[in-house]
C-alpha positions in Angstrom: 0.0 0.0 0.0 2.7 2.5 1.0 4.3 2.2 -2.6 1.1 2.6 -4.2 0.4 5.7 -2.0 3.8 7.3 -2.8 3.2 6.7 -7.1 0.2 8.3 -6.7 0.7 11.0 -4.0 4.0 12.2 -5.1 4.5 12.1 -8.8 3.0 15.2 -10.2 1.1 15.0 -14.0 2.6 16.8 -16.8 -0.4 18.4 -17.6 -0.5 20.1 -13.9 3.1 20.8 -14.1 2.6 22.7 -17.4 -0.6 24.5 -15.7 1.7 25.7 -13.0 4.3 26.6 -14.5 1.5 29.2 -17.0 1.5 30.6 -13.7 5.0 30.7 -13.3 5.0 32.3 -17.0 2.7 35.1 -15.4 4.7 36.1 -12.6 8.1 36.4 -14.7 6.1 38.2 -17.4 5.2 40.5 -14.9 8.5 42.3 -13.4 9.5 41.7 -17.6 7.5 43.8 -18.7 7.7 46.0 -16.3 11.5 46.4 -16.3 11.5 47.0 -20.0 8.5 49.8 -19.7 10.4 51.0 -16.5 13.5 51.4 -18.6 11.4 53.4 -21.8 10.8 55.9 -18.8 14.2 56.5 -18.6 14.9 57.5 -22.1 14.0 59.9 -24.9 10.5 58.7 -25.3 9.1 59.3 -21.2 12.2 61.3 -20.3 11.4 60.9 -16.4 14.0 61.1 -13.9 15.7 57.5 -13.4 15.1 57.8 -9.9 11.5 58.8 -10.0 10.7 55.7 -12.9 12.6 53.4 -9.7 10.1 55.1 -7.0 7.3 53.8 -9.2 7.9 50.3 -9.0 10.0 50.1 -5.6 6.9 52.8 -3.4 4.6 50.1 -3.8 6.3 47.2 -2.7 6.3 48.5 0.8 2.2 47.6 0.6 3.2 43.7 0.5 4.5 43.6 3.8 1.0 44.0 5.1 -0.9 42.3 1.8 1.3 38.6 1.4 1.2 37.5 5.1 -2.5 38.5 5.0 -3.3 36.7 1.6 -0.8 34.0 2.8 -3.3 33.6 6.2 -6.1 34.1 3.9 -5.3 31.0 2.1 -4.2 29.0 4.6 -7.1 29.0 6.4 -9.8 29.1 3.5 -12.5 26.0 2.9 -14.4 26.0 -0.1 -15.2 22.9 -2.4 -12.7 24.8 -5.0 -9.8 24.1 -2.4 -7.7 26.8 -0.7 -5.5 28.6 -3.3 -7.9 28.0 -6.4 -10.5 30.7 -5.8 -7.7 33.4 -5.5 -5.8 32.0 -8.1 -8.8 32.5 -10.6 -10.0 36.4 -9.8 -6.2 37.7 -8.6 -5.5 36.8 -12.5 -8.2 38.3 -13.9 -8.0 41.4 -11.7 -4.4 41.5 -12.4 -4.6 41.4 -15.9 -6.8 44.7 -16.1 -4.9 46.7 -13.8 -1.6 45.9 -16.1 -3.4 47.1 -19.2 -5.1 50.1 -17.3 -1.2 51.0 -15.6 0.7 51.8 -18.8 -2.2 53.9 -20.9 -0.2 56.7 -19.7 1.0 59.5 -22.2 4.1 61.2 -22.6 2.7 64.7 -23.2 1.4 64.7 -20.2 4.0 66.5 -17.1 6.3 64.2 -15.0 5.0 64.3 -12.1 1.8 63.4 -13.3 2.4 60.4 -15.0 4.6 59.7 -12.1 1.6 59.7 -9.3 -0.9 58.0 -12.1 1.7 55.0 -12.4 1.9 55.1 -9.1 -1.3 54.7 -7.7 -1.9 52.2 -10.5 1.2 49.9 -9.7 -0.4 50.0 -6.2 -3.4 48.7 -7.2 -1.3 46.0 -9.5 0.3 44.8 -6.2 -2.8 44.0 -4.3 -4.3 41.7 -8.0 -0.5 40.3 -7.8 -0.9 39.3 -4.3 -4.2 37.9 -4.9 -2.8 35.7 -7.6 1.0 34.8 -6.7 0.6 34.2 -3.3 -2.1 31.1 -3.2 -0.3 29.9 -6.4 3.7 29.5 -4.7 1.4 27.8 -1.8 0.0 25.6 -4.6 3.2 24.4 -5.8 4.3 23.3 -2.0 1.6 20.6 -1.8 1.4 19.7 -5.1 3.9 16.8 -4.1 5.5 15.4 -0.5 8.5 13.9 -2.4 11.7 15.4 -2.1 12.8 15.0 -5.2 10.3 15.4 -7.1 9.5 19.0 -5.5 12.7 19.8 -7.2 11.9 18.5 -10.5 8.5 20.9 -10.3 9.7 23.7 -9.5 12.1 22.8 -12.1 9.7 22.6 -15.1 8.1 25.6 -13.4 10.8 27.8 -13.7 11.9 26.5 -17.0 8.5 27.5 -18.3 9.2 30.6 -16.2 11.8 31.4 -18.5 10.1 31.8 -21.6 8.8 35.4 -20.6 12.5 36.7 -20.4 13.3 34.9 -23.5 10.7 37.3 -25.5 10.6 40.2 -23.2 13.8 41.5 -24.6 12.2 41.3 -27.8 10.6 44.4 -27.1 13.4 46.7 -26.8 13.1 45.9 -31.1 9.8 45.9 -30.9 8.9 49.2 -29.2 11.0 51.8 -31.4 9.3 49.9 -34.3 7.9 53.0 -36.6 6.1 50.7 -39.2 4.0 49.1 -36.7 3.5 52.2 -33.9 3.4 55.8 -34.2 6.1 56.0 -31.5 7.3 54.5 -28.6 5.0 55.7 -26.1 2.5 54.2 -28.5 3.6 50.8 -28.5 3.8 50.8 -24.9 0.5 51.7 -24.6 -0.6 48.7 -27.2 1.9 46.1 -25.9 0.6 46.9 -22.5 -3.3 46.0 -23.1 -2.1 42.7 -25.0 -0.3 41.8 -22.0 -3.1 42.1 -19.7 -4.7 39.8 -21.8 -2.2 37.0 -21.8 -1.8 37.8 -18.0 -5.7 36.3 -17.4 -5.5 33.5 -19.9 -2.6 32.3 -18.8 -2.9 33.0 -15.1 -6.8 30.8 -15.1 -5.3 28.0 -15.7 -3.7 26.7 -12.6 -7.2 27.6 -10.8 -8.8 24.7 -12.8 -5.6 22.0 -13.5 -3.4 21.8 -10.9 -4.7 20.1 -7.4 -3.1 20.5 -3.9 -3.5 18.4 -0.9 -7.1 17.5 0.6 -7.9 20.1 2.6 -11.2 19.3 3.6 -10.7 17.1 7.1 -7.9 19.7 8.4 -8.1 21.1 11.2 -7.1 24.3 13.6 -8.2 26.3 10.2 -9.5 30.2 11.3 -13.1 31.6 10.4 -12.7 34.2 7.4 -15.0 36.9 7.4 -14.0 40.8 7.6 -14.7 41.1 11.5 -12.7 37.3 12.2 -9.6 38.5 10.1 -9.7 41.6 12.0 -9.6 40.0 15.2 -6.9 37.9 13.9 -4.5 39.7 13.1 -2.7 39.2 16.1 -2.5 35.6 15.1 -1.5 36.0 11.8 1.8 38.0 13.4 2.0 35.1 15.8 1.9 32.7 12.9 4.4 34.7 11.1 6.6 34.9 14.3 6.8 31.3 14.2 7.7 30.8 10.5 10.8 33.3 11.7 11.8 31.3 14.0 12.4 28.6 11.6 16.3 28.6 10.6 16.1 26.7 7.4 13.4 29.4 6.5 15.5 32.7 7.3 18.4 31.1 5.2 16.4 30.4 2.3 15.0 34.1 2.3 18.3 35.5 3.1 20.4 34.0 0.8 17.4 34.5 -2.2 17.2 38.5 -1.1 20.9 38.8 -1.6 21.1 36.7 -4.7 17.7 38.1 -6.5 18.7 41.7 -4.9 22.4 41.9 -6.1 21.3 40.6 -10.0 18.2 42.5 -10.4 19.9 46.1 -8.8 22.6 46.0 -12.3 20.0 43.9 -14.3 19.5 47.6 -16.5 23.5 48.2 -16.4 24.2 45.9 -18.7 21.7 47.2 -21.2 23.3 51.0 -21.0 26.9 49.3 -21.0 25.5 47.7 -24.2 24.3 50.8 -25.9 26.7 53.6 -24.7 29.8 51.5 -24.4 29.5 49.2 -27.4 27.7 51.5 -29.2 28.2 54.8 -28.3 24.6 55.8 -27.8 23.2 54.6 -30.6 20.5 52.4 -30.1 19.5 51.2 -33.5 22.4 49.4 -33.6 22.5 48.1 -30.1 18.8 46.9 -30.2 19.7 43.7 -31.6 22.4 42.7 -29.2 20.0 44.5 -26.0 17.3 41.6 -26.8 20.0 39.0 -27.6 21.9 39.1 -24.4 19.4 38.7 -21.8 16.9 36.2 -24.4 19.9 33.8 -25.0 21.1 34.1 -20.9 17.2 33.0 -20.2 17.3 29.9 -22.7 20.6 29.1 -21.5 19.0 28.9 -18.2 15.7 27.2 -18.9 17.6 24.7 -21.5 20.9 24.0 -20.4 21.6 25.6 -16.5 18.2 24.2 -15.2 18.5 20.4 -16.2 21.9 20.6 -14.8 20.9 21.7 -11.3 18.3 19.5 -11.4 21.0 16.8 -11.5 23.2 18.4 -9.5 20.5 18.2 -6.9 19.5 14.6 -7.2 23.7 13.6 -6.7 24.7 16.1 -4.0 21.2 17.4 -2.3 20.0 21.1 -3.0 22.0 23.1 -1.0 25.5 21.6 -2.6 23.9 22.0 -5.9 23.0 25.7 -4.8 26.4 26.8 -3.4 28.3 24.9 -6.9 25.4 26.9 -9.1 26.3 30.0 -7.2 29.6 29.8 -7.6 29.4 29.0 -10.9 27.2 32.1 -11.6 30.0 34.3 -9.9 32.8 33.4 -12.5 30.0 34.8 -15.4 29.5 37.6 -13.8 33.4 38.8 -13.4 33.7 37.5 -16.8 31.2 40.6 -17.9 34.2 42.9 -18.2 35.7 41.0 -21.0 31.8 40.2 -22.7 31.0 43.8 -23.6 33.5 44.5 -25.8 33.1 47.1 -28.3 35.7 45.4 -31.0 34.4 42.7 -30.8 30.5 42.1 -30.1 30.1 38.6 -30.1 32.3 38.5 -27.2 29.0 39.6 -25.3 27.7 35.6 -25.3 31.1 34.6 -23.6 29.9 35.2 -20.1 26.3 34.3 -20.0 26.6 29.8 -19.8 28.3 30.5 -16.7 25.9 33.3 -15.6 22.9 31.4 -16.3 23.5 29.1 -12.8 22.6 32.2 -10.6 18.9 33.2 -11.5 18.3 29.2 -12.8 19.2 27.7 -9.2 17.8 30.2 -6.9 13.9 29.7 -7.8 14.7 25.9 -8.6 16.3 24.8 -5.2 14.9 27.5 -3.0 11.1 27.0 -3.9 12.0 23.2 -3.8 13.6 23.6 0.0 10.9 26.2 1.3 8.3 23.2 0.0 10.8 20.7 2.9 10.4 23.7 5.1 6.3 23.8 5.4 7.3 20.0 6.9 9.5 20.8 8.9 6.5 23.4 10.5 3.7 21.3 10.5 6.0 18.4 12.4 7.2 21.5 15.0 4.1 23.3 15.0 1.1 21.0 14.2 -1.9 22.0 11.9 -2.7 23.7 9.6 -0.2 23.7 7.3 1.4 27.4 6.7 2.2 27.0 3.0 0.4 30.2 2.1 2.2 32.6 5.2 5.4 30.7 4.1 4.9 31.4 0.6 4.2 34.9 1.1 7.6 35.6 3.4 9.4 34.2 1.0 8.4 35.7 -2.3 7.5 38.7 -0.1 11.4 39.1 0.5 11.9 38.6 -3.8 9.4 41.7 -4.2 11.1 43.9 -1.9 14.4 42.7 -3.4 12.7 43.9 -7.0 11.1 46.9 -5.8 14.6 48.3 -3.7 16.8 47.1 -6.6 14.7 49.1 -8.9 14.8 52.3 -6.5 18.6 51.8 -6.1 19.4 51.0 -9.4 18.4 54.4 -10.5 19.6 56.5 -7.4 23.2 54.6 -8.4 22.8 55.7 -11.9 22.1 59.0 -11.0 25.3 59.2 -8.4 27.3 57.7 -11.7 26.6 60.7 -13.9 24.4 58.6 -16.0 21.7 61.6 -17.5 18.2 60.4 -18.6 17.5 61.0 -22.4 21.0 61.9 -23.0 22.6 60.9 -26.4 26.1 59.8 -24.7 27.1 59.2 -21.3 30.5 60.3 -20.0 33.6 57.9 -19.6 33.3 58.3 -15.7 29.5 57.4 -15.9 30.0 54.3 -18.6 33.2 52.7 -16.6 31.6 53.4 -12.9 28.2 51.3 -14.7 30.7 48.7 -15.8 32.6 48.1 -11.9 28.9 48.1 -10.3 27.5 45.8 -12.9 30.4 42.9 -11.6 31.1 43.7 -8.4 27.7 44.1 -6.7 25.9 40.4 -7.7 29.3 38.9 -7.0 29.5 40.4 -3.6 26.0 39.4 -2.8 26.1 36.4 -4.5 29.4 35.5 -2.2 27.6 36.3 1.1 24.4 34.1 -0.2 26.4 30.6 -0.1 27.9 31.7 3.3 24.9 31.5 4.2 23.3 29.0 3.0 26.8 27.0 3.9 25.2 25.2 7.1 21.9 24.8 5.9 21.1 21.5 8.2 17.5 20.5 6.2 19.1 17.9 4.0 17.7 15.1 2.3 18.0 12.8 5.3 16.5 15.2 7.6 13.7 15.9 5.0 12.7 12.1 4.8 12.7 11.5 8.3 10.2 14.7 9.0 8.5 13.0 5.9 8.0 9.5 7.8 7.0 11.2 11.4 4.2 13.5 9.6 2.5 10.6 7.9 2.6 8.4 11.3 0.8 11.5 12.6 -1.5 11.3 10.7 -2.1 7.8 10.4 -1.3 7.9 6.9 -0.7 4.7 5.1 
């Protein structure tokens, strides 16, 4: 019976594996797109202050560290025949989707400071659908499967599929300037941006009607939701994220994913300036091409080649060996950036990125994997119900912040450089200081992660044996 229980409990179908990973596909399309649009602010066609366009995506992220915990505890605590997560799953897409579309109808004639509060107040509102939607679907993926491994192997195909969004993302820094198929740029934003909202919903639905999580319907210790018993709650939803801070494997995971998500994401622009001022000197019709090519061929080099890799890496040496190698790995790309962008020679710009590609492809692979051993690890510690949702949240809470302070820094860093918005060249001073920051910060921060993660203790072992004691809890055969 117990091998009978373990084919069919653990193995997750293909067919729910590709829904989740559509909503994987959502929530990388998402910070995509918004980076590119975030970057046309900066240019010619917006003209906005580079620290402003970094205020409009960073502001709002400080609205998550009230909104995930609460959607986590939300979620957690939920019973409806559609299960916990679906539900949310279902309207935070479609609500999401508008508000995208709505967010980027903005025009350029318009002053600054106006477009500035109307994005604003929109990407606000795009946080709350985002929370809606991302937060249930992360706690989807954690009980999807109880197998070690096979956790691993979905959030493997999860990010893979994740990938595809930055593989055509960069597509539309050709796309945009396009003057046979917009009137301008802001134009194509505007259209690009209501065609996204679109795919957004479509492809966000579909987790809320393929992919299953446990059977939630006998568990117990599960909280009343109503407005008035959520308000009167809120002391335990603290408590409840008190505990999940007090659970070591836990605060590594998030550390070591805020410095490595943090350190990448802060220079994740640089490298397109580097491309266009220093290879190019400012000209961007010739560095279009080579702007989409670098950061499309790192992502398929991730989701093709890095991510089957660490999968195997994992299944050999456990996930936090395979994360400290991938790491490491990533690190030697990165320094090898200063000989990539060179402007005699621009193919040279491909030579760092197979190494590169181990950074961004481990950290959602092995981390979500390992936060799924973590939820365990609770429930065995702190008994029912299962905190995949408040866990869920922390964690990709901590990613969002990352996103939203990288964005806010990596403009006030470009300002200190000398880097001047809608200029037709940068200075020497500006280009070089871009080119130092652009290595040394995610190799510094990627250092510090595998410190961190260097005495991580949940290893396989540990993992099965919490496995073995939670199913004689519950009298599971």
């Amino acid at each position: 019976m117990a091998k009978v229980e373990n084919a069919s409990r653990n193995r997750v179908p293909i067919g729910q594996k590709a829904a989740f990973g559509a909503g994987h596909l959502v929530n990388n399309l998402i910070p995509g797109l918004l980076g590119v649009f975030v970057f046309i602010l900066k240019t010619k066609a917006f003209g906005m202050d580079p620290f402003l366009a970094g205020l409009i995506v960073g502001i709002p992220r400080i609205f998550d560290a009230i909104t995930d915990p609460l959607m986590g505890y939300i979620s957690d605590n939920t019973s409806s025949k559609y299960g916990r997560r679906r539900p949310y799953i279902f309207i935070g897409a479609i609500f999401t989707g508008i508000i995208f579309a709505i967010l980027w109808q903005v025009d350029e004639s318009n002053s600054e400071m106006f477009n500035f509060w109307y994005l604003l107040i929109f990407s606000i509102l795009l946080i709350f659908g985002n929370t809606i939607f991302s937060t249930p679907l992360i706690a989807l993926g954690y009980e999807m499967t109880s197998d070690y491994k096979e956790r691993t192997r979905l959030m493997g195909f999860a990010n893979t599929i994740g990938q595809i969004a930055w593989m055509l993302v960069p597509f539309l820094y050709l796309l945009l300037p396009n003057e046979e198929l917009f009137t301008d740029t802001p134009a194509a934003v505007r259209t690009i941006a209501l065609i996204s909202g679109v795919i957004i919903i479509l492809l966000g639905i579909l987790p809320a009607f393929f992919c299953r999580g446990i059977d939630s319907s006998k568990m117990e210790g599960r909280e009343e939701i109503t407005p008035k018993a959520l308000w009167n709650s809120m002391g335990k939803i603290f408590n409840g994220i008190k505990l999940v801070l007090k659970n070591k494997p836990f605060v590594k995971l998030c550390v070591a994913t805020f410095l490595v998500f943090n350190g990448y994401q802060i220079v994740a622009e640089f490298g397109l300036f580097i491309i266009a001022f220093h290879m190019f000197g400012g000209d961007f019709g010739q560095a279009g091409l080579w702007m989409t090519l670098f950061p499309a061929v790192t992502a398929a080099f991730t989701a093709f080649i890095a991510i089957p890799i660490i999968n195997v890496m994992a299944s050999k040496y456990g996930k936090q060996k395979a994360f400290i190698y991938a790491t490491g790995i990533s690190i030697i790309g990165y320094i090898l950036k200063w000989w990539g962008f060179d402007p005699d020679n621009v193919y040279m710009i491909f030579l760092p990125i197979p190494l590169m590609a181990f950074g961004m492809g481990c950290l959602f692979t092995l981390m979500m994997s390992m936060t799924a051993d973590v939820c365990d690890l609770d429930e065995l510690e702190n008994g029912m119900p299962r905190k995949e949702g408040t866990f869920g949240a922390i964690y990709w809470w901590m990613i969002k912040v990352g996103q939203g302070i990288a964005l806010v820094t990596s403009g006030l860093i470009l300002k200190l450089l000398g880097y001047v918005s809608g200029a037709d060249t940068q200075t020497q001073d500006a280009i070089l200081g871009m080119r130092i920051t652009d290595i040394a910060l995610p190799v510094i921060t990627a250092a510090l992660a595998m410190w961190v993660m260097w005495k991580y203790s949940l290893n396989e072992k540990r993992a099965l044996e919490i496995k073995a004691k939670l199913v004689e809890r519950r009298g599971e055969l």
